[in-house]
CHARMM internal coordinates of N, CA and C (Angstrom, degrees):
IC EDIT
DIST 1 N 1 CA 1.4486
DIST 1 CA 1 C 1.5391
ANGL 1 N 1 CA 1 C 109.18
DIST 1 C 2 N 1.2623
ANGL 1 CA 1 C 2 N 101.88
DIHE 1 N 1 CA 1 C 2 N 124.39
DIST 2 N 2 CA 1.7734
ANGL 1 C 2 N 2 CA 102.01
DIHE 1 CA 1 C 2 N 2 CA -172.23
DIST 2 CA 2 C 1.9305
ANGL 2 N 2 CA 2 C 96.93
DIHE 1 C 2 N 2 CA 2 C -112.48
DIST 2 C 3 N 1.5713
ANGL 2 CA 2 C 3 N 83.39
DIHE 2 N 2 CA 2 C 3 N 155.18
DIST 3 N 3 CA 1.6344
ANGL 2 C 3 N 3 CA 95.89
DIHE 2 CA 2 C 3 N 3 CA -176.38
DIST 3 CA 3 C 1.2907
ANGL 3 N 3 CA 3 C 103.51
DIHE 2 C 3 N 3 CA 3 C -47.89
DIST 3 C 4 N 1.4851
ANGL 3 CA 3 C 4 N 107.14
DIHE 3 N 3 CA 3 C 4 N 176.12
DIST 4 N 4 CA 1.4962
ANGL 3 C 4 N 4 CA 116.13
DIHE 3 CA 3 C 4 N 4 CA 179.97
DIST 4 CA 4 C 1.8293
ANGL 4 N 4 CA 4 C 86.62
DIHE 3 C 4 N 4 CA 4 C -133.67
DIST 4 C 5 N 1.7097
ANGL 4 CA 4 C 5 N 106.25
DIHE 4 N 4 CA 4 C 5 N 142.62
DIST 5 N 5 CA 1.2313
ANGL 4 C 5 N 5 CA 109.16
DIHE 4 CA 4 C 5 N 5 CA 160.53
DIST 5 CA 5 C 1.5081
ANGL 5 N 5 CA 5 C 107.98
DIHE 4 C 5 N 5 CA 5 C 126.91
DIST 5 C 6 N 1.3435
ANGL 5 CA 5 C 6 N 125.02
DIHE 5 N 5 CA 5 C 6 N -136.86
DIST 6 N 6 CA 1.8243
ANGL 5 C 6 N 6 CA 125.49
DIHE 5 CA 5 C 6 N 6 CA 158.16
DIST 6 CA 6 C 1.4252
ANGL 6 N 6 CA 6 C 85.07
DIHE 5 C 6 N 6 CA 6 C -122.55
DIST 6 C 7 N 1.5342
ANGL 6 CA 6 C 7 N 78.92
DIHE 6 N 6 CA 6 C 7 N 151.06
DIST 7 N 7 CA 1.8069
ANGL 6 C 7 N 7 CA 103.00
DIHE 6 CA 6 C 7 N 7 CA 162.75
DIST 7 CA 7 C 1.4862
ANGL 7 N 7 CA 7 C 122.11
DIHE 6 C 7 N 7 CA 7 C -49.33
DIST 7 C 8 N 1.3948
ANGL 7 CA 7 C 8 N 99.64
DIHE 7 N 7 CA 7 C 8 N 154.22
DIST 8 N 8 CA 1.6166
ANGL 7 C 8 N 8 CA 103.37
DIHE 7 CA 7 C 8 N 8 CA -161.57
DIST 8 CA 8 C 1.6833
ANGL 8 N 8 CA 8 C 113.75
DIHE 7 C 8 N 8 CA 8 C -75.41
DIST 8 C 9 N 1.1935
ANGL 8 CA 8 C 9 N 107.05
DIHE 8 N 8 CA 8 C 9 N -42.58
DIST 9 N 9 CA 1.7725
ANGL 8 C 9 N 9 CA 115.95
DIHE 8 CA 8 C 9 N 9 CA -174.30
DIST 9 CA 9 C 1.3412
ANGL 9 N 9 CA 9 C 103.70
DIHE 8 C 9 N 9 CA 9 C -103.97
DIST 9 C 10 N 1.1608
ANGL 9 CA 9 C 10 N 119.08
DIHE 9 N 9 CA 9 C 10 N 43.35
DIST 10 N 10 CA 1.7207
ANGL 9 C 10 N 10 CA 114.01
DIHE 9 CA 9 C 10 N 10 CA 176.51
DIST 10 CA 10 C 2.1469
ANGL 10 N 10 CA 10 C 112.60
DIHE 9 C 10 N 10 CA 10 C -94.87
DIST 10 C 11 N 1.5937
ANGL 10 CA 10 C 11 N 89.84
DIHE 10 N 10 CA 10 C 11 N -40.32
DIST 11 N 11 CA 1.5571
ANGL 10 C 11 N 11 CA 86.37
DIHE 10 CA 10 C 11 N 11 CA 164.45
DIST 11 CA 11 C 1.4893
ANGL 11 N 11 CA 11 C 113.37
DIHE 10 C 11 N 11 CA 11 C -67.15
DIST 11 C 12 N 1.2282
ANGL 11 CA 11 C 12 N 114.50
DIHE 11 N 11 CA 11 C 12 N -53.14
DIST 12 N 12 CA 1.5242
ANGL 11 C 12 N 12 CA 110.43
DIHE 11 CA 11 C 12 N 12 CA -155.76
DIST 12 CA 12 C 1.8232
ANGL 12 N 12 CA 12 C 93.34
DIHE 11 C 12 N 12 CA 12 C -64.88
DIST 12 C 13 N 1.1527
ANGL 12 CA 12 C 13 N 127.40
DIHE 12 N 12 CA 12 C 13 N -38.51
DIST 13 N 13 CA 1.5741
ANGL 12 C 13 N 13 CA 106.46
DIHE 12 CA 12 C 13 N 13 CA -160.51
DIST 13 CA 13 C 1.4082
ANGL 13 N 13 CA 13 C 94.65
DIHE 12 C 13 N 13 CA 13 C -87.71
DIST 13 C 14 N 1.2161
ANGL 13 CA 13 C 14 N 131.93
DIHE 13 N 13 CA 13 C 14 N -3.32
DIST 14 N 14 CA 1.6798
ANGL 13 C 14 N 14 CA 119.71
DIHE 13 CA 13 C 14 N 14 CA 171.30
DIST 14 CA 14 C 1.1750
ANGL 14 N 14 CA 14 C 107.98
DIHE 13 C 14 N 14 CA 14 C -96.93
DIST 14 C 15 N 1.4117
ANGL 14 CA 14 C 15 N 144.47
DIHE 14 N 14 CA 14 C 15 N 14.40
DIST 15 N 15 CA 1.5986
ANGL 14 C 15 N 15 CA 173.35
DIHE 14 CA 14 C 15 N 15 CA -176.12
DIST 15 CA 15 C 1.4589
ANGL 15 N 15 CA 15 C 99.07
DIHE 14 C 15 N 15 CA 15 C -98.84
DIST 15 C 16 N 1.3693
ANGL 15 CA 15 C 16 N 116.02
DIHE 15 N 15 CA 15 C 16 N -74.98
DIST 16 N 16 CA 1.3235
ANGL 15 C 16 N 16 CA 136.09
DIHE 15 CA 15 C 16 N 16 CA 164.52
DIST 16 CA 16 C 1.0448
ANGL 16 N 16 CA 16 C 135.54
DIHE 15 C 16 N 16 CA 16 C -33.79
DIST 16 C 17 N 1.6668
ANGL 16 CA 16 C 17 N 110.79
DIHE 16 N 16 CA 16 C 17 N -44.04
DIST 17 N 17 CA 1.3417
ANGL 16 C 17 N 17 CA 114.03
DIHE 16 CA 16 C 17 N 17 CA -179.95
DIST 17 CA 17 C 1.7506
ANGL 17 N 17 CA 17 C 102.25
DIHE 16 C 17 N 17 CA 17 C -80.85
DIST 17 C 18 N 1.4915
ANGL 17 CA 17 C 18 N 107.50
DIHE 17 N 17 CA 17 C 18 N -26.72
DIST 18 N 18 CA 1.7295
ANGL 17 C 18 N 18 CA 103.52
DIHE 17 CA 17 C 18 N 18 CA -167.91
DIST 18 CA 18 C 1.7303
ANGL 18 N 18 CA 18 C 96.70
DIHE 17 C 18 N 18 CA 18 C -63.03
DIST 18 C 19 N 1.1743
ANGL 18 CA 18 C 19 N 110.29
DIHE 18 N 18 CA 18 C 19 N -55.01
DIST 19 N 19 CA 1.5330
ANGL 18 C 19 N 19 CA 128.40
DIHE 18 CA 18 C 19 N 19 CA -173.85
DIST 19 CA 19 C 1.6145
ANGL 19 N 19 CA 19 C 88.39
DIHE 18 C 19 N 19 CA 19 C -34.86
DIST 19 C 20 N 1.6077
ANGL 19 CA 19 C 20 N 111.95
DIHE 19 N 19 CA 19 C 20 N -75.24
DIST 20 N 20 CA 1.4626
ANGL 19 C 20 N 20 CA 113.38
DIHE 19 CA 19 C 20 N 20 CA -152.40
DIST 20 CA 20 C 1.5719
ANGL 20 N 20 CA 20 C 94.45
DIHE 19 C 20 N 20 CA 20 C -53.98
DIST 20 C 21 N 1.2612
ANGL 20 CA 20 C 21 N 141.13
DIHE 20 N 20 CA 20 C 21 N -61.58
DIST 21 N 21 CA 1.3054
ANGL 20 C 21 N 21 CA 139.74
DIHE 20 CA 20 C 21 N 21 CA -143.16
DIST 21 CA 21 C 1.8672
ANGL 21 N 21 CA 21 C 104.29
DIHE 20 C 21 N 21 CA 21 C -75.19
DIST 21 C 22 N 1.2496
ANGL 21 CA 21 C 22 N 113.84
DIHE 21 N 21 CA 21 C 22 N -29.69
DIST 22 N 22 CA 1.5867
ANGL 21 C 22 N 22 CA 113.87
DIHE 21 CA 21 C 22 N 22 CA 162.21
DIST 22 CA 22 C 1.3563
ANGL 22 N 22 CA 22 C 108.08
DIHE 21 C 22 N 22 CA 22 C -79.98
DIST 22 C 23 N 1.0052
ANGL 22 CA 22 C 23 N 146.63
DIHE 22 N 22 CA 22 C 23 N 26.21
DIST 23 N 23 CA 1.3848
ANGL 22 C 23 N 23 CA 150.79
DIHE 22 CA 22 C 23 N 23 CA 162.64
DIST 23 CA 23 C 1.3836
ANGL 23 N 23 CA 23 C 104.37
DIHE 22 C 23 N 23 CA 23 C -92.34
DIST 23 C 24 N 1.7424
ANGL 23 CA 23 C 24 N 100.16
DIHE 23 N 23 CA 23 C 24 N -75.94
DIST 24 N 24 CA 1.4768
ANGL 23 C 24 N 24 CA 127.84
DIHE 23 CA 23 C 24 N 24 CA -170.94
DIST 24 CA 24 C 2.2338
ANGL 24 N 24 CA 24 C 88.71
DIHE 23 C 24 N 24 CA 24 C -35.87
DIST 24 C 25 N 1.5040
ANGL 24 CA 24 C 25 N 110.37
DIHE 24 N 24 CA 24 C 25 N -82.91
DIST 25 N 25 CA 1.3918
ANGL 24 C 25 N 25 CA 128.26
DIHE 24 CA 24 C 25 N 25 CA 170.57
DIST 25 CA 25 C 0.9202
ANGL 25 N 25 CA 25 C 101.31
DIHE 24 C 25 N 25 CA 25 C -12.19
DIST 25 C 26 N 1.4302
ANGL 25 CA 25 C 26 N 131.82
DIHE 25 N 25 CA 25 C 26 N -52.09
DIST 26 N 26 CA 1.7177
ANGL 25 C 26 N 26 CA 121.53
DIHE 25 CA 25 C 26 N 26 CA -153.81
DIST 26 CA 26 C 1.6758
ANGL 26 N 26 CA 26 C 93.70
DIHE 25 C 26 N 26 CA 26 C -77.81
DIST 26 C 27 N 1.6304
ANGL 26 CA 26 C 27 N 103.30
DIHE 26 N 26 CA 26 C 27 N -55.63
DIST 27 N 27 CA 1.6441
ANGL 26 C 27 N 27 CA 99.15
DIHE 26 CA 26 C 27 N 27 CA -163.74
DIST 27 CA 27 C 1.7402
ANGL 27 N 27 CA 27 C 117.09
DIHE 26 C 27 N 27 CA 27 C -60.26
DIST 27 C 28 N 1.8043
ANGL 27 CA 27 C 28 N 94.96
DIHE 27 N 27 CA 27 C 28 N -23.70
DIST 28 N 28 CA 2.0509
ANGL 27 C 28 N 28 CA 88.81
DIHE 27 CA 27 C 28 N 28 CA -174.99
DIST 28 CA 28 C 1.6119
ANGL 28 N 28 CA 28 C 95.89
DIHE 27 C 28 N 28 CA 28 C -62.51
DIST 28 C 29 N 1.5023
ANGL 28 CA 28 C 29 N 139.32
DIHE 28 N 28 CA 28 C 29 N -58.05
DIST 29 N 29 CA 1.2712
ANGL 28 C 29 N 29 CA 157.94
DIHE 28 CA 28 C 29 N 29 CA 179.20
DIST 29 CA 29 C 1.5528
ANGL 29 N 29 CA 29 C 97.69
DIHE 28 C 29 N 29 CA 29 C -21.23
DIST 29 C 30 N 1.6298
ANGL 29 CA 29 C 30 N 90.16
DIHE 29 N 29 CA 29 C 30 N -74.33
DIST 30 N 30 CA 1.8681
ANGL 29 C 30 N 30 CA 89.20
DIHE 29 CA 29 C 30 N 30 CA -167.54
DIST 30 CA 30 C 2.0984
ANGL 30 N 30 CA 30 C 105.26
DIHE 29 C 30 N 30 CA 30 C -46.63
DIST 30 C 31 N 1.0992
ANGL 30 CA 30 C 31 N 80.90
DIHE 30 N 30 CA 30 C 31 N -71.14
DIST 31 N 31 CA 1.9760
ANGL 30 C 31 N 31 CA 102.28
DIHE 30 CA 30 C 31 N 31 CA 157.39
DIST 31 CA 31 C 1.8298
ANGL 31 N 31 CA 31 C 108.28
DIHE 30 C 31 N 31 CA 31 C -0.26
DIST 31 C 32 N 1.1805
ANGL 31 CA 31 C 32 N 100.51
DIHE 31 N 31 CA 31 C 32 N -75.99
DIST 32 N 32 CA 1.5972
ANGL 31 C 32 N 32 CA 101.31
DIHE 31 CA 31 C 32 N 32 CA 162.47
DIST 32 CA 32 C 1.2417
ANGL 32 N 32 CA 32 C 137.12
DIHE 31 C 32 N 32 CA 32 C -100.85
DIST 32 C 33 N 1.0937
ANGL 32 CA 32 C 33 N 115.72
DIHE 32 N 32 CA 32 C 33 N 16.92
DIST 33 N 33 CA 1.4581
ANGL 32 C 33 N 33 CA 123.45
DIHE 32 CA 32 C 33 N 33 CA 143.12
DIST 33 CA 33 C 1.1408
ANGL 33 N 33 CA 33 C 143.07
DIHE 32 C 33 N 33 CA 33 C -77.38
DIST 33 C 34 N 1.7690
ANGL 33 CA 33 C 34 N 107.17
DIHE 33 N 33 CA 33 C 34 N -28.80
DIST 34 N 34 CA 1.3106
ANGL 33 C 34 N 34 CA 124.55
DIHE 33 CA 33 C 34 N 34 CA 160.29
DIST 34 CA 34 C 2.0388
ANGL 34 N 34 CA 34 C 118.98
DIHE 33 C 34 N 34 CA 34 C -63.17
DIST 34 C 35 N 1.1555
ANGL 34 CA 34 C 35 N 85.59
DIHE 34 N 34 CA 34 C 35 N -29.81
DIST 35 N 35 CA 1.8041
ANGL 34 C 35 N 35 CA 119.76
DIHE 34 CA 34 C 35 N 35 CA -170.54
DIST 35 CA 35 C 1.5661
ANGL 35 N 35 CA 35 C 73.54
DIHE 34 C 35 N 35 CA 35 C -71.58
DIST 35 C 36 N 0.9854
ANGL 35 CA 35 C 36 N 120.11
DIHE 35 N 35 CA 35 C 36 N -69.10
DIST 36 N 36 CA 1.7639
ANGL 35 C 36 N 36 CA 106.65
DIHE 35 CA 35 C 36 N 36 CA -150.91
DIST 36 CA 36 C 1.6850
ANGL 36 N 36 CA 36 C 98.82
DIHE 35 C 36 N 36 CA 36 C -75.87
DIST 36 C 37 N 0.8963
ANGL 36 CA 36 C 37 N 136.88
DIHE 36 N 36 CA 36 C 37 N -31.45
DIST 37 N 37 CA 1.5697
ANGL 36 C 37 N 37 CA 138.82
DIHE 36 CA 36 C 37 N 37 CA -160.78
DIST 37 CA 37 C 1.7905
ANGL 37 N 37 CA 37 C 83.50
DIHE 36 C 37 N 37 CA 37 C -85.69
DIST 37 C 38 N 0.8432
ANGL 37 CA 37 C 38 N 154.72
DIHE 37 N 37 CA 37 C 38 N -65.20
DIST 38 N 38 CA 1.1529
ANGL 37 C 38 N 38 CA 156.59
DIHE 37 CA 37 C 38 N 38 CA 177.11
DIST 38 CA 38 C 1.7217
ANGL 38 N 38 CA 38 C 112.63
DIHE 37 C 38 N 38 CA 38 C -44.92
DIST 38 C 39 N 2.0290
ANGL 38 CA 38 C 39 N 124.16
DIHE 38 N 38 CA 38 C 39 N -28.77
DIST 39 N 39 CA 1.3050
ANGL 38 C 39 N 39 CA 112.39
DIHE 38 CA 38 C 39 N 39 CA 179.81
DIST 39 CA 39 C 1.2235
ANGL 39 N 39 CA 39 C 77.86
DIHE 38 C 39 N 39 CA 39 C -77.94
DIST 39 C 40 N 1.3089
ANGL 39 CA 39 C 40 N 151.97
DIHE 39 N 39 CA 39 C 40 N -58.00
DIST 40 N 40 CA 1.6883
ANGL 39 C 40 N 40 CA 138.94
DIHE 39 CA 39 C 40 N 40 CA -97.33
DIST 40 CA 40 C 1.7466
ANGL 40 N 40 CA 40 C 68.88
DIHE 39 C 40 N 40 CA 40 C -104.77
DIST 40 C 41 N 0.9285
ANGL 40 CA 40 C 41 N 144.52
DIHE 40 N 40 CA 40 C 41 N -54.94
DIST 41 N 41 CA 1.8196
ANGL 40 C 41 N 41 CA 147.29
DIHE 40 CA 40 C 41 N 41 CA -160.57
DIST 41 CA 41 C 2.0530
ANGL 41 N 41 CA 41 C 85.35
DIHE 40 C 41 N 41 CA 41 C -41.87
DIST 41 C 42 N 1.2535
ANGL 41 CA 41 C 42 N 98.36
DIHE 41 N 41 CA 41 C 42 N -77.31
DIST 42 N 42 CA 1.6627
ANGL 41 C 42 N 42 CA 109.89
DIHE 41 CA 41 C 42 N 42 CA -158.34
DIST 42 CA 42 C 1.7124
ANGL 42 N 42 CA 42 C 96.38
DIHE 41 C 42 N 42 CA 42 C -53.61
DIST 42 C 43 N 1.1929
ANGL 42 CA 42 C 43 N 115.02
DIHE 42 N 42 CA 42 C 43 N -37.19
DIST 43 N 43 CA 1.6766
ANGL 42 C 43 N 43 CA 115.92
DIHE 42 CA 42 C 43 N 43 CA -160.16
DIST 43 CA 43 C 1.7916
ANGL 43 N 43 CA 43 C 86.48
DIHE 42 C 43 N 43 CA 43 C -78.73
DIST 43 C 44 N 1.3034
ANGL 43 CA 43 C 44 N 143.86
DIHE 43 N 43 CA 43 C 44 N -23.05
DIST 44 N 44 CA 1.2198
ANGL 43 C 44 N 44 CA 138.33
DIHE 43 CA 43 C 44 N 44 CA 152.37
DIST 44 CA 44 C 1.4156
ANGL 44 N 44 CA 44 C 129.51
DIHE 43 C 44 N 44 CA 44 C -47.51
DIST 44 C 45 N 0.8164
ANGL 44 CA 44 C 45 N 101.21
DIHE 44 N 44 CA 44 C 45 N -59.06
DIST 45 N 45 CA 1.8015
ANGL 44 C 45 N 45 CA 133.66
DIHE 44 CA 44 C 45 N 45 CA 171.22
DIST 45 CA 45 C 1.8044
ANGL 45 N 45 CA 45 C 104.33
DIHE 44 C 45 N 45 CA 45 C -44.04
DIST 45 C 46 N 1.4929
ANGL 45 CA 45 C 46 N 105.26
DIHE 45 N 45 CA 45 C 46 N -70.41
DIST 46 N 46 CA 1.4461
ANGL 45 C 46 N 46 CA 118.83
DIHE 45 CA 45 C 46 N 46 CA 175.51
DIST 46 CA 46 C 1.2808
ANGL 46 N 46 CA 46 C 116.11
DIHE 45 C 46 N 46 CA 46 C -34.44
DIST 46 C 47 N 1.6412
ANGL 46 CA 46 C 47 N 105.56
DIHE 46 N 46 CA 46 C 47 N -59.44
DIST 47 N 47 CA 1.6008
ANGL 46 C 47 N 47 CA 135.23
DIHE 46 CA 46 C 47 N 47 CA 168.38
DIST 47 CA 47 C 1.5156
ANGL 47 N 47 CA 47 C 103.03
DIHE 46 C 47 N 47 CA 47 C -37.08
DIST 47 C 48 N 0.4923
ANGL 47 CA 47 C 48 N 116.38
DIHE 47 N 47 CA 47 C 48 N -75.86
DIST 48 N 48 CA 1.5091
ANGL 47 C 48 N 48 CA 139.94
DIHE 47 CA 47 C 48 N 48 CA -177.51
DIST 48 CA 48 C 2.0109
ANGL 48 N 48 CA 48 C 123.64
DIHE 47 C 48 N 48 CA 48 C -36.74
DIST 48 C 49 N 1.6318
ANGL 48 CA 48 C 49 N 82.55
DIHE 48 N 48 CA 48 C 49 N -65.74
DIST 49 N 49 CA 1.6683
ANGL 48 C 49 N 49 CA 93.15
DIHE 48 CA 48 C 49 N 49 CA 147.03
DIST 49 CA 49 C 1.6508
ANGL 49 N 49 CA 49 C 154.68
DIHE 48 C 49 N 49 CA 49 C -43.46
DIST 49 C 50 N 1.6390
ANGL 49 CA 49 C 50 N 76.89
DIHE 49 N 49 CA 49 C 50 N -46.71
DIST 50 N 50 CA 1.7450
ANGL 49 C 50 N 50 CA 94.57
DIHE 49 CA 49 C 50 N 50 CA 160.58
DIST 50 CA 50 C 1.3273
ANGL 50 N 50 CA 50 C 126.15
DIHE 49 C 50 N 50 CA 50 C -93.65
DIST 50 C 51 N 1.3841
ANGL 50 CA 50 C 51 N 127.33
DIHE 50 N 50 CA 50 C 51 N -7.53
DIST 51 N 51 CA 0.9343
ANGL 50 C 51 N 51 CA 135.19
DIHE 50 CA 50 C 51 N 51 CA 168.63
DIST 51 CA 51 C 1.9871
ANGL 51 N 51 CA 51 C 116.86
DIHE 50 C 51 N 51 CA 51 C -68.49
DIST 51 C 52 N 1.8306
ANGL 51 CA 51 C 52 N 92.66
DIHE 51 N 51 CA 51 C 52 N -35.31
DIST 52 N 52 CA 1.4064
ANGL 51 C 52 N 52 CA 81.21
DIHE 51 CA 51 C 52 N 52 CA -176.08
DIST 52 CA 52 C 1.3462
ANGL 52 N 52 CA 52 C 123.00
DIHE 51 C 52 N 52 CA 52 C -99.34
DIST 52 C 53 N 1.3552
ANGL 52 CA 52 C 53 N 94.62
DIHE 52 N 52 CA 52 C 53 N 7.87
DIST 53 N 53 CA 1.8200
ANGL 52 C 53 N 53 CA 124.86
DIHE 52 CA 52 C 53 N 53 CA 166.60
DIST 53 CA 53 C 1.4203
ANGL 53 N 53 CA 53 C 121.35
DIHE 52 C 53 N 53 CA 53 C -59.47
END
COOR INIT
IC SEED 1 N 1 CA 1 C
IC BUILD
């Protein structure tokens, strides 16, 4: 005799997965944003160097 109805954990783990994957998204984002705020810092710096060269 099989259940009657929808399966029991089908919302919550497709809930879950949205949650987890906008997480994951947020941190690669920050991830290369820091990456880029950090080239444009040194590519300043460089600038900067040769200028007073």
């Amino acid at each position: 005799m099989s259940k009657k109805g929808k399966a029991k954990n089908t919302v919550n783990k497709a809930k879950h997965t949205k949650l987890m994957q906008q997480k994951k998204n947020k941190l690669r984002e920050e991830k290369l944003q820091h990456k880029a705020r950090l080239k444009a810092i040194i590519k300043k710096v460089n600038e900067q160097k040769n200028s007073e060269e």
